[in-house]
N, C-alpha and C positions, 0 to 999 in steps of 0.2 A: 878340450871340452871342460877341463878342469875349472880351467880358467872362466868360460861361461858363468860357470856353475856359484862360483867362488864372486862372481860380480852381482848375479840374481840374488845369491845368500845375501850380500853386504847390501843390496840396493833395499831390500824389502824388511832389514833388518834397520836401517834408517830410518824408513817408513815407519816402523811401526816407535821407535823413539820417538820420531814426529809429533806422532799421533799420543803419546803419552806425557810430552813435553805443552799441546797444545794449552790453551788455557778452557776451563770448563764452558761446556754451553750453559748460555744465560738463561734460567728461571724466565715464563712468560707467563702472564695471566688471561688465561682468557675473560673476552668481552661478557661473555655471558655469567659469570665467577665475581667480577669484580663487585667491590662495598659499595661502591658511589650508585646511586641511585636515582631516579625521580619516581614525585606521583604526582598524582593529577586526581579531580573529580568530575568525573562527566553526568550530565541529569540529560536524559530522554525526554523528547517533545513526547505530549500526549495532542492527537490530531483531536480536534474541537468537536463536540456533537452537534448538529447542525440542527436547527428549531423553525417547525413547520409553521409559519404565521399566518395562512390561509388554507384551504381546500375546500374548493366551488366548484358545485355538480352544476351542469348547464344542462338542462330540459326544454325539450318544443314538444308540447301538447303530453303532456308528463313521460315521455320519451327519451330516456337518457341520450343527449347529444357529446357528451363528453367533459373533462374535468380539468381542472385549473389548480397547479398546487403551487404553493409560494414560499418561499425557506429562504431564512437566511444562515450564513456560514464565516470564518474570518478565511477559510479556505479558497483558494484559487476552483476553479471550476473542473479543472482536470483532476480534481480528488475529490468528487460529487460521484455520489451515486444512489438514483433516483431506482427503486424498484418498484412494480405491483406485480401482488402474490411473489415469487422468486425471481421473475422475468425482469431484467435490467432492462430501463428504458435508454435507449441509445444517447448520447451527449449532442447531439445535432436537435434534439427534441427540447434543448436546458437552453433557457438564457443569461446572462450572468452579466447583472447591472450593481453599480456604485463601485467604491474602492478601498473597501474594508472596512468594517464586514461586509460584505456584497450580499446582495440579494439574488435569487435563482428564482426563474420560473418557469413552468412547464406546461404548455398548452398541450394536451392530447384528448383527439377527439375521439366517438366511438368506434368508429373504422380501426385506427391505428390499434384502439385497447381488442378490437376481435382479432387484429391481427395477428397481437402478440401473446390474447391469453384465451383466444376464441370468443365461444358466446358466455357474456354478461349477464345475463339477465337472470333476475332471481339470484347473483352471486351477493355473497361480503367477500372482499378482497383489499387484502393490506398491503399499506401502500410505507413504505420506507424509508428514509433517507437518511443515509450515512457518508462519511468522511472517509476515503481510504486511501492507501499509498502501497501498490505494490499486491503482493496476494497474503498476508500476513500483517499487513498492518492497518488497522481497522479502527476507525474512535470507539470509545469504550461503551457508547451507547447508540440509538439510532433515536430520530425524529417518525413516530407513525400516527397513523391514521386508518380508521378503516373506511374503504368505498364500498357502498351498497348500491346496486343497481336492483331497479323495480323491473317489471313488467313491462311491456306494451303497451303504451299509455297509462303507464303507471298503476295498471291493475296485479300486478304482482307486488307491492309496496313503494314508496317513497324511494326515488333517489337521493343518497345523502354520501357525504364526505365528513364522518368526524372522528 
């Protein structure tokens, strides 16, 4: 057993010369440490305000029939957004002609506007048009107008769009 003993001693007493003989571990930099560097400058788009160029009340027998608005945008049409009062009008209601700036237009008649905001009549309700991307990102201003709907044959005031 001696002998065991006397081989363990000398095997682990090598080892640990080994281990003192080795040569040092090499110094490493981390990536994130190191001097070399880059920079860079990035500028943020600002998404365009879009500029209402028309808004036409249509009337039959002073009877508001519905409204016509026309904007142009340098924006694709998928970052339009047309409201009255808060009520978004759907994008299947926009049409979106030329090829920068493009022009939008929006035929909706009075049906569609009680659909979306009930009854008109006797109201002012503002009408909006903004540029957006996402739910935070918004042009820094909007395109309005206010819509007036009259009465009943127009015995509650004029219909107007300005």
């Amino acid at each position: 057993m001696n002998g065991r003993r006397l081989t363990a001693g000398l095997a682990g007493l090598a080892l640990l010369i080994g281990l003192a003989m080795a040569p040092p571990v090499q110094q490493t930099e981390a990536y994130f440490t190191d001097s070399e560097y880059a920079t860079a400058t990035f500028t943020g788009t600002t998404l365009a305000t879009p500029v209402i160029t028309s808004c036409t009340v249509t009337s039959f027998l002073g009877t508001f029939t519905g409204v016509t608005i026309v904007w142009t945008s340098p924006n694709d049409k998928v970052f339009q957004r047309l409201m009255i009062k808060t009520v978004v009008v759907d994008q299947a209601n926009i049409t979106q002609s030329g090829t920068g700036p493009y022009t939008y237009t929006s035929v909706i008649s009075s049906g569609l506007l009680n659909t979306l905001l009930g009854s008109l009549l006797g109201a002012t309700n503002p009408v909006k048009v903004d540029t957006f991307a996402g739910t935070q990102w918004v042009s820094p201003g909007a395109a309005t107008r206010t819509l007036s709907v009259g009465g009943l044959l127009g015995l509650g005031g004029n219909n107007t769009c300005t």
